[in-house]
C-alpha positions, 0 to 999 in steps of 0.5 A: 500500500501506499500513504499520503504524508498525514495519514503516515504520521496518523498510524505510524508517527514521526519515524520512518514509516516505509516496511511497516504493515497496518491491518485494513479491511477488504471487501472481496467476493461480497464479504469484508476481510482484514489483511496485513497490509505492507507499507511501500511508498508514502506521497504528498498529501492530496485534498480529496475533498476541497481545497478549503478544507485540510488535506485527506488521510489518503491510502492507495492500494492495488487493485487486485487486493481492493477492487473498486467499482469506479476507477480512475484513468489518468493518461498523459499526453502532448499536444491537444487533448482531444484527439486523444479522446477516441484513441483512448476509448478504442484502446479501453474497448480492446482491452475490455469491451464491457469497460464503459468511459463514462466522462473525459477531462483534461486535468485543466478542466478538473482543477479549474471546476474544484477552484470554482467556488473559491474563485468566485468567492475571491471575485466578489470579496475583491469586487466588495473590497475594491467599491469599499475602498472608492466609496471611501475615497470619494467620502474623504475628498468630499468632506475635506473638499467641503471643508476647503470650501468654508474654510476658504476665508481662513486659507486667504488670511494665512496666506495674506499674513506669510503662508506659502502654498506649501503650508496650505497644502501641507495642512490640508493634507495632514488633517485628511491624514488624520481622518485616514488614519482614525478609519483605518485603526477603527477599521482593523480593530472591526476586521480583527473583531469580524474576521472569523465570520469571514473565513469561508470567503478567504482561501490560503489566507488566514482572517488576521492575516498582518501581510493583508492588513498591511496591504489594505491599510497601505492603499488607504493611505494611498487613496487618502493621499490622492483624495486629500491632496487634490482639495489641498491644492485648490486651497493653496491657490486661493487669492488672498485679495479675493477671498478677504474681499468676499469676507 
């Protein structure tokens, strides 16, 4: 028999595992038997069951000791796969024409069907992610480009007393900061405090993942930057005269 890694360590631990012998059951002419079983070979672990969920403690036995109503035939090949397909139902029906080849996929196909779900759960949590972090660009430079606006009178002032446009700008853009900052350490803290509900939607990623939070808060920062700097730049070109005559 062979083993994946798991279920190795499983029945023999942490030792070397190969020459060992287990007793497993055998179910043979309509009847189940225990037989001593060598171990021969041990393989990586294979998700049976999903990539979402933890790899399988796999056993591989011949065919002649296990018959197994289903088999599985994997072939390989060079070039496109289905020319192959009539090849290999001609050579099946040679061999046993009781044989029947129910399906046909390329190994492509099979992997990309048992990534589906996790596929589209990343696609839409990456759709949600994305319009989140707009709607939340488009509110920072909302709010401080209505702040700008009536702050307008107090910008004229400062740069008629000796501001430059540089301490305009810098200004601004340090309160968006400020905001941008407060959101995100508000943010993390719900994430940390929602993440496990999460989970199902996350694949190969834990729900506290720091490398993920880093990236997210990095972006904001970003877009706050943008979102804070372009209201900012407006207010460091107001004419003085103009606006204290409009006072």
């Amino acid at each position: 028999m062979i083993m994946s890694a798991d279920a190795a360590r499983h029945f023999f631990g942490d030792g070397d595992p190969l020459g060992r012998t287990l007793s497993l059951p055998v179910f043979r002419d309509g009847a189940t038997h225990n037989a001593t079983m060598t171990l021969v070979g041990v393989i990586a672990d294979i998700k049976y069951s999903g990539l979402q969920r933890p790899a399988d403690n796999a056993i591989f036995r011949p065919f002649a000791q296990q018959p197994w109503p289903n088999v599985f035939l994997i072939a390989r090949t060079q070039g496109d796969t289905r020319t192959l397909t009539g090849t290999l139902q001609r050579r099946l029906a040679q061999i046993d024409p009781a044989v029947v080849v129910s399906k046909v996929s390329p190994l492509d196909a099979v992997v990309l069907d048992a990534a589906s779900q996790p596929r589209l759960r990343t696609l839409l949590t990456t759709s949600l992610a994305t319009l989140t972090l707009a709607l939340a660009a488009i509110g920072l430079y909302g709010v401080i480009s209505r702040s700008v606006t009536q702050r307008r009178n107090e910008f004229g002032i400062r740069m008629a007393l000796g501001a430059t446009w540089t301490d305009i700008t810098g200004m601004v853009v340090g309160e968006g900061m400020v905001l941008a900052l407060a959101g995100i350490a508000l943010g993390i803290s719900i994430s940390y405090a929602a993440g496990h509900a999460l989970a199902s939607f996350l694949y190969g990623v834990a729900p506290t993942d720091p490398i993920s939070f880093a990236l997210a808060s990095a972006a904001l920062l970003l877009f706050a930057l943008i979102a804070s700097y372009l209201p900012a730049r407006r207010a460091s070109h107001i004419d003085p005269a103009v606006a204290l005559r409009t006072d």
